[in-house]
C-alpha positions as CSV (number, residue, x, y, z in Angstrom):
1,X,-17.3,14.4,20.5
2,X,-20.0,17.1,19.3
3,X,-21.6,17.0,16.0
4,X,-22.6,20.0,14.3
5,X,-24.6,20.1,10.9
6,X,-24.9,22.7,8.3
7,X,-25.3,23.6,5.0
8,X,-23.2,25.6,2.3
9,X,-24.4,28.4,0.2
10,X,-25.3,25.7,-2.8
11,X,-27.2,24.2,-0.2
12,X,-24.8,20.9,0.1
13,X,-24.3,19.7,4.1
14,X,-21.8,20.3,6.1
15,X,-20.8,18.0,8.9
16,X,-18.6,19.1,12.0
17,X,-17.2,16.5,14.5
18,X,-15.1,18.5,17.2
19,X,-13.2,16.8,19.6
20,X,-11.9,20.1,21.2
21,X,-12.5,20.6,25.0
22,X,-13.2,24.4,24.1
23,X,-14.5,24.2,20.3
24,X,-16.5,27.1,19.5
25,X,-20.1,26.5,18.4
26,X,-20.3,26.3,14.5
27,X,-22.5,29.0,13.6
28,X,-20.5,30.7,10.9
29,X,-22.3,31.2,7.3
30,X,-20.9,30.6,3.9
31,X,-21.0,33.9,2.3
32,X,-20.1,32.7,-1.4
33,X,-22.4,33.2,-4.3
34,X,-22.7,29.4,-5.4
35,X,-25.2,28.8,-8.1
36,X,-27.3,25.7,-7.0
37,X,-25.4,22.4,-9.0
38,X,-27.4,20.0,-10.6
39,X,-25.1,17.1,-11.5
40,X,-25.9,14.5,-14.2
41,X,-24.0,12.1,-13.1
42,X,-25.0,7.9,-14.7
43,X,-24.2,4.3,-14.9
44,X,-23.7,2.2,-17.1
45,X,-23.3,-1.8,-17.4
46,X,-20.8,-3.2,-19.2
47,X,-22.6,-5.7,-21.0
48,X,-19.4,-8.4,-21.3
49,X,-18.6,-8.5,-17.2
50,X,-21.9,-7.1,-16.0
51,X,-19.8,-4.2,-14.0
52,X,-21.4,-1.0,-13.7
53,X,-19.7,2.4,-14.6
54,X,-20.3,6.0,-13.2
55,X,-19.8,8.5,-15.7
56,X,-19.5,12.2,-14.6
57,X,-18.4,14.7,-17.5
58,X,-19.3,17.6,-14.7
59,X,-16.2,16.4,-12.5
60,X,-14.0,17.8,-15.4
61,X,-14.0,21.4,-14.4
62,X,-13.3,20.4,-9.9
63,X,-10.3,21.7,-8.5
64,X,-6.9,20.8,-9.8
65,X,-3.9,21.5,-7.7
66,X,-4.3,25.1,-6.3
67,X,-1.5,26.2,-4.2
68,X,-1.6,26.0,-0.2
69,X,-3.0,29.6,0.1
70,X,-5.6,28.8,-2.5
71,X,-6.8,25.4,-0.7
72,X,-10.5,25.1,-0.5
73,X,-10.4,22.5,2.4
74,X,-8.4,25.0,4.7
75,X,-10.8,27.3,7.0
76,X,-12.2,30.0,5.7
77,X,-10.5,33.5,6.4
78,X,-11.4,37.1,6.1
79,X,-11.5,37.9,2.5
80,X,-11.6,34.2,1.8
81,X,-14.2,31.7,2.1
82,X,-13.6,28.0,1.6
83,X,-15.6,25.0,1.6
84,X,-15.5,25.2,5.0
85,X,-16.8,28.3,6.4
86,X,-15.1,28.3,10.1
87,X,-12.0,29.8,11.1
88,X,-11.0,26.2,12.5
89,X,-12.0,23.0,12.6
90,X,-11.3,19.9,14.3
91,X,-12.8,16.9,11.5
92,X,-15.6,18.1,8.8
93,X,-17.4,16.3,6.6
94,X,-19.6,18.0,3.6
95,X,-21.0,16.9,0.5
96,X,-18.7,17.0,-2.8
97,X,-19.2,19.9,-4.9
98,X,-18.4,17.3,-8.0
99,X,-19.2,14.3,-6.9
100,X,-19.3,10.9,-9.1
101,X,-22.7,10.3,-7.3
102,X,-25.5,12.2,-6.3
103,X,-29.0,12.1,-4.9
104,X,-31.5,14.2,-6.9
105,X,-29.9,13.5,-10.2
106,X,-32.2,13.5,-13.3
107,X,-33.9,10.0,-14.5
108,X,-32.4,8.7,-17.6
109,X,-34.0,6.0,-20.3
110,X,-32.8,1.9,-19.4
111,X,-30.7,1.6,-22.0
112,X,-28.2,3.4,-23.7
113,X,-29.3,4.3,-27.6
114,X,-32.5,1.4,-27.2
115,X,-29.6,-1.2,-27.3
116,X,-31.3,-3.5,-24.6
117,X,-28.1,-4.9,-23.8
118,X,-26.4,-2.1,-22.3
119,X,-28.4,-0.8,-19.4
120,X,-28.3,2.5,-18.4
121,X,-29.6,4.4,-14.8
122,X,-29.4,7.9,-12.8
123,X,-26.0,8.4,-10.8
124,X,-28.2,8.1,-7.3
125,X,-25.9,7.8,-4.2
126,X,-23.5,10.9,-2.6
127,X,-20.2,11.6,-2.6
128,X,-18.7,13.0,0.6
129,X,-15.7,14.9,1.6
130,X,-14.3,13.9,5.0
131,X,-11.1,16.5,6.4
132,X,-9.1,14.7,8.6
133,X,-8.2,18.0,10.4
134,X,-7.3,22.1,9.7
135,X,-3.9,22.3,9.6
136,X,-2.8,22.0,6.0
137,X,0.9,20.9,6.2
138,X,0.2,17.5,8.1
139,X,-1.1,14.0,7.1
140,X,-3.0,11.2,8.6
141,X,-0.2,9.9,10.0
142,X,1.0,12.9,11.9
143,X,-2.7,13.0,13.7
144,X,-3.3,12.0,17.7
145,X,-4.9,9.0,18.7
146,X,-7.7,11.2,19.6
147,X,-7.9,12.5,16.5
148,X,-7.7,9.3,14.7
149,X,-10.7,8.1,16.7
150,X,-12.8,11.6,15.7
151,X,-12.3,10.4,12.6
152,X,-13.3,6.7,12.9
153,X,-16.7,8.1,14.7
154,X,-17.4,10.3,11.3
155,X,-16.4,7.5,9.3
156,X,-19.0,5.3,11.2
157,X,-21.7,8.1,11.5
158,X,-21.6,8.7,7.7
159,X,-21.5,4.8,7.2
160,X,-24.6,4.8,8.9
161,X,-26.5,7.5,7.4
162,X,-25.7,6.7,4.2
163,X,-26.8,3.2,4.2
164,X,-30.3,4.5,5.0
165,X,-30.7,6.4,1.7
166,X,-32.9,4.7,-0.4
167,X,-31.2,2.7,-3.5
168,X,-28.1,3.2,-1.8
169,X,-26.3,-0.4,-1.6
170,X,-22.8,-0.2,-0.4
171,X,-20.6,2.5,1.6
172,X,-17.1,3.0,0.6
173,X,-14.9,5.1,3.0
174,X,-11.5,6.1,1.6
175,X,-8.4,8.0,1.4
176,X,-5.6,9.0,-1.5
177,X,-2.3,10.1,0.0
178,X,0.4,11.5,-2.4
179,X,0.5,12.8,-6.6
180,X,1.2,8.8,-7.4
181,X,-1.9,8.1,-6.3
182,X,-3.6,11.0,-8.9
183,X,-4.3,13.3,-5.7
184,X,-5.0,16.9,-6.8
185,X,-5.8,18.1,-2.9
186,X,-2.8,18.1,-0.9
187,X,-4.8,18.9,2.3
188,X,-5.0,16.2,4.4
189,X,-8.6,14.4,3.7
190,X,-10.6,11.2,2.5
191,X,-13.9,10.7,0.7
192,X,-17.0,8.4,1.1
193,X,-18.6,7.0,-1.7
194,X,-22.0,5.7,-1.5
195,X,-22.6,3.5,-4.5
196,X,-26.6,2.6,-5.9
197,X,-25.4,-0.9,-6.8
198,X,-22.3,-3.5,-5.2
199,X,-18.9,-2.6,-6.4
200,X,-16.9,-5.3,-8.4
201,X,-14.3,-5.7,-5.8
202,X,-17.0,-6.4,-3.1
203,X,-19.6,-9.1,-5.2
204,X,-16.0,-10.8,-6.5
205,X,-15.6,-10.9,-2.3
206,X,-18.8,-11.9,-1.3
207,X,-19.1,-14.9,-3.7
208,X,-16.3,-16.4,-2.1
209,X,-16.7,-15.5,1.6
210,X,-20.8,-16.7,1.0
211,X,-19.1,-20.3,-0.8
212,X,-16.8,-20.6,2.2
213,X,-19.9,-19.5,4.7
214,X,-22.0,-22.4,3.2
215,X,-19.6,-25.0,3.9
216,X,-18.0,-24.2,7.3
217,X,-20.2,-22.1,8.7
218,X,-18.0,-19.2,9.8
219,X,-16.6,-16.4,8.4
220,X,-13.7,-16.9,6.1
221,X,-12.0,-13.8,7.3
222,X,-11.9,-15.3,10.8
223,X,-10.5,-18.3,10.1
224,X,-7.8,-16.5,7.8
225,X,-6.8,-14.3,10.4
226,X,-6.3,-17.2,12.6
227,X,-4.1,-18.6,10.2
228,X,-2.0,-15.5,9.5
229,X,-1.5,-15.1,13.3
230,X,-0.6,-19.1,13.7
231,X,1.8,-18.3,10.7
232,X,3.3,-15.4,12.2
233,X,5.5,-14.4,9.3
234,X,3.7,-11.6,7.4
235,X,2.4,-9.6,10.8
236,X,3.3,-6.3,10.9
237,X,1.9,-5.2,14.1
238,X,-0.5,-6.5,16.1
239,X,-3.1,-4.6,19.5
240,X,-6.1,-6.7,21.6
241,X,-8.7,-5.6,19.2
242,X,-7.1,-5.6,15.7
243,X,-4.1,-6.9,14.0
244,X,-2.1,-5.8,10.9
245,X,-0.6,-8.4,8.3
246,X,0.9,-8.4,4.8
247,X,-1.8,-10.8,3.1
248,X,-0.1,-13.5,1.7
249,X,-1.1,-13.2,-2.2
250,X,-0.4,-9.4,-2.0
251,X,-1.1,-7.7,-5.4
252,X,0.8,-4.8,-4.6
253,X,4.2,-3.6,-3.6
254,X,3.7,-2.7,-0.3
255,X,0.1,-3.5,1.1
256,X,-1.4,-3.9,4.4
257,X,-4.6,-5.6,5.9
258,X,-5.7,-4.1,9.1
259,X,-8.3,-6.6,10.8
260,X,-10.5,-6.3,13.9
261,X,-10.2,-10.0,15.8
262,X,-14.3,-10.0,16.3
263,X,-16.3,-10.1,13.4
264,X,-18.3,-6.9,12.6
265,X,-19.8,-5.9,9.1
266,X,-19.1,-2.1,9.0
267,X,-17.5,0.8,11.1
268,X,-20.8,1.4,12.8
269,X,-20.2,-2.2,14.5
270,X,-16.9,-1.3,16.3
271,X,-16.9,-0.9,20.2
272,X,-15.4,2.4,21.7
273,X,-12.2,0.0,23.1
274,X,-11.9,-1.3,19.5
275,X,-12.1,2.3,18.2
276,X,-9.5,3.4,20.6
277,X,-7.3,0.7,19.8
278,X,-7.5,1.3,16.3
279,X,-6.1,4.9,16.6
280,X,-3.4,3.8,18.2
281,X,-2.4,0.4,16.2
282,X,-3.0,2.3,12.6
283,X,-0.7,5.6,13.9
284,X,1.7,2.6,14.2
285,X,1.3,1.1,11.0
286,X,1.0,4.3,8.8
287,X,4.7,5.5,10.7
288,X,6.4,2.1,9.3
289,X,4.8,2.4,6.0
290,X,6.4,6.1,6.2
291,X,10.3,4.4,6.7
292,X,10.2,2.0,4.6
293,X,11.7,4.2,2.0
294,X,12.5,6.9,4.1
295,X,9.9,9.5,2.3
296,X,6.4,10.0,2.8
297,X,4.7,6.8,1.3
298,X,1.6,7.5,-1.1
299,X,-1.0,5.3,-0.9
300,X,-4.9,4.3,-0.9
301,X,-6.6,3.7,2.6
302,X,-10.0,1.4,1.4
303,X,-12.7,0.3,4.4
304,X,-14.0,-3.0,3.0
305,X,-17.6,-3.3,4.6
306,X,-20.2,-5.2,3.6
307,X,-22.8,-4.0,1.7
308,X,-26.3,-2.6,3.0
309,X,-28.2,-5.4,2.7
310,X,-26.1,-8.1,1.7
311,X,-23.4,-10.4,3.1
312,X,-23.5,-9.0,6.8
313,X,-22.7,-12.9,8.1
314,X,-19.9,-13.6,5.6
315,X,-18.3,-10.2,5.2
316,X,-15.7,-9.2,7.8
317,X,-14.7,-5.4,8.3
318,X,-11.1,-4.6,7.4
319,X,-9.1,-1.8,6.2
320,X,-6.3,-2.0,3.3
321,X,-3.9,0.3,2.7
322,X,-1.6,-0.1,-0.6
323,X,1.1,1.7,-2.9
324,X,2.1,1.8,-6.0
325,X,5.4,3.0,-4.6
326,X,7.7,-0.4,-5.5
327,X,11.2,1.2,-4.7
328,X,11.9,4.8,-3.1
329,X,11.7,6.0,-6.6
330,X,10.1,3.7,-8.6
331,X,6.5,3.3,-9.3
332,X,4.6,0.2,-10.3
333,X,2.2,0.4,-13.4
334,X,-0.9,-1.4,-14.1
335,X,0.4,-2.7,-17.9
336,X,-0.6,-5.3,-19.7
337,X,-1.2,-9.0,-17.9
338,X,-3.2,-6.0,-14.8
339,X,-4.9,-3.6,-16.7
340,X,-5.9,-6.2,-20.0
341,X,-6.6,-9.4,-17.8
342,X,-6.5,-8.3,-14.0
343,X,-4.0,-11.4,-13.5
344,X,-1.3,-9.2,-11.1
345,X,2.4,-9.6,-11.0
346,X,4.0,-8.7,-7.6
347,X,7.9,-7.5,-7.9
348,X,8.1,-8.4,-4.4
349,X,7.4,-11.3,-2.1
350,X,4.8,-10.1,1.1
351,X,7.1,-11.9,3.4
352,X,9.8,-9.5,1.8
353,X,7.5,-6.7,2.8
354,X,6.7,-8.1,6.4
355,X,10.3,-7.9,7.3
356,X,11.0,-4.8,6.3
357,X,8.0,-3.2,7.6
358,X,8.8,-5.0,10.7
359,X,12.0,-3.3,11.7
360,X,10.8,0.1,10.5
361,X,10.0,1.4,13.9
């Protein structure tokens, strides 16, 4: 793989991973006029759970479902330049032009109105675009195993270099597939958010994993895979390096946990075999979640790694993948006992989901 950086005519980077024998070098320029952006993005804690939220009124005005030959993520042609200023492209990665989080964003007072109870900070961190390829009219699922592992190196290469900007304190790769999900890009691509402080999700996580850590010693990812693979019933699909299971309190519809067997923290940990074999097992998992309802299923893709500086020993890379999709034309919504309590009702059982993901080959 050969990486290529670069930077866009509002001075954001631009990131190039080819995988292409024959890929040409990227020299080309982005001839827009961009004014500089300055974003003013912040966070805010909630004083009653102590969970910290981005605010971004900027992000109001981004890009909202242009047609295919208005797609900024396609390559640039003659008479119209994109984000991406290349004729082609194998994977790109570049700096959001609204991102939720930004470095170089204006200080702010602590607090919000002097109330000393609600804190208040800069949105430090970056937001990242990743494009999973050039072709428009495709989707993850549709990529090569070669592809797939360009892809996992960006994902690892920006997991690194993100970590190492200061304040920055956990690394969130990600994709949105389908307009259930609220996508407004229909181009096949993901993002990567690097958060200032430890998402909710993650500290809920890592108080558990650290509790089990303190009292057995090992990882409690480890020793639920072990039992999930004992159990056999909710696997999906299963390679040497990693292995695929329904999780057996699922929250959603149709959800997936894709595990490495050996404990690593983040991306940047995997081997090149467990890379490889990631391509391949995933390509295999995306293609049932596709059958199951015979339609293109949408869903969210989230890396779970550990934070920057905390929970390396207890936390366990693995990647979930979930819809909202609960029938081929029904959608599950987030109502009361979710959205008001976050106590989640399931419509379906995961062993229900297992089996039927199971014989969608």
């Amino acid at each position: 793989m050969r990486r290529t950086a670069g930077k866009l005519a509002d001075g954001r980077e631009i990131i190039y991973f080819d995988d292409t024998q024959d890929a040409p070098p990227r020299v080309a320029v982005d001839t827009r006029d961009l004014p500089v952006t300055q974003p003013l993005s912040e966070v805010r804690r909630d004083p009653l759970t102590g969970e910290w939220v981005a605010m971004a009124a900027h992000r109001q005005t981004r890009t909202y479902k242009p047609p295919a030959d208005l797609c900024p993520l396609c390559p640039s042609t003659p008479g119209r330049p994109t984000e991406i200023p290349e004729a082609d492209y194998d994977v790109v990665v570049f700096e959001n032009r609204f991102p939720s989080l930004a470095q170089g964003v204006p200080e702010l007072p602590s607090t919000v109105d002097d109330m000393p109870l609600v804190a208040r900070a800069a949105g430090h961190g970056r937001c990242e675009v990743v494009c999973f390829t050039s072709d428009h009219n495709t989707s993850f699922g549709q990529l090569s195993p070669s592809r797939v592992r360009t892809v996992v190196d960006a994902w690892a290469d920006r997991t690194a270099a993100l970590s190492e900007i200061p304040g920055v304190a956990q690394v969130f790769p990600f994709e949105n597939r389908g307009e259930e999900i609220g996508v407004t890009l229909h181009h096949p691509h993901g993002q990567i958010y690097a958060y200032p402080f430890v998402t909710p999700r993650t500290t809920q996580m890592l108080a558990v994993a650290s509790e089990y850590f303190a009292e057995h010693g090992r990882p409690l990812m480890g020793d639920l895979l072990a039992a999930e693979l004992a159990a056999g019933r909710r696997i999906v699909a299963e390679s040497t390096h990693w292995v695929a299971y329904v999780p057996a309190a699922a929250k959603w519809p149709v959800e997936v946990h894709v595990v490495p067997r050996r404990h690593v923290p983040d991306l940047t940990g995997l081997s090149d075999v467990e890379r490889d074999d990631f391509a391949t097992l995933y390509l295999t998992v995306l293609g049932r979640l596709d059958a199951l309802y015979d339609r293109p299923l949408p869903y969210i893709a989230a890396w779970h790694q550990a934070p920057v500086d905390v929970g390396r020993d207890e936390l366990w890379l693995h990647l979930q993948v979930f819809s909202v999709l609960r029938t081929a034309d029904k959608l599950k919504y987030l109502a009361g006992s979710e959205s008001g309590m976050e106590v989640w009702i399931n419509d379906v059982t995961p062993e229900q989901i297992a089996d039927r993901l199971r014989t969608h080959n």
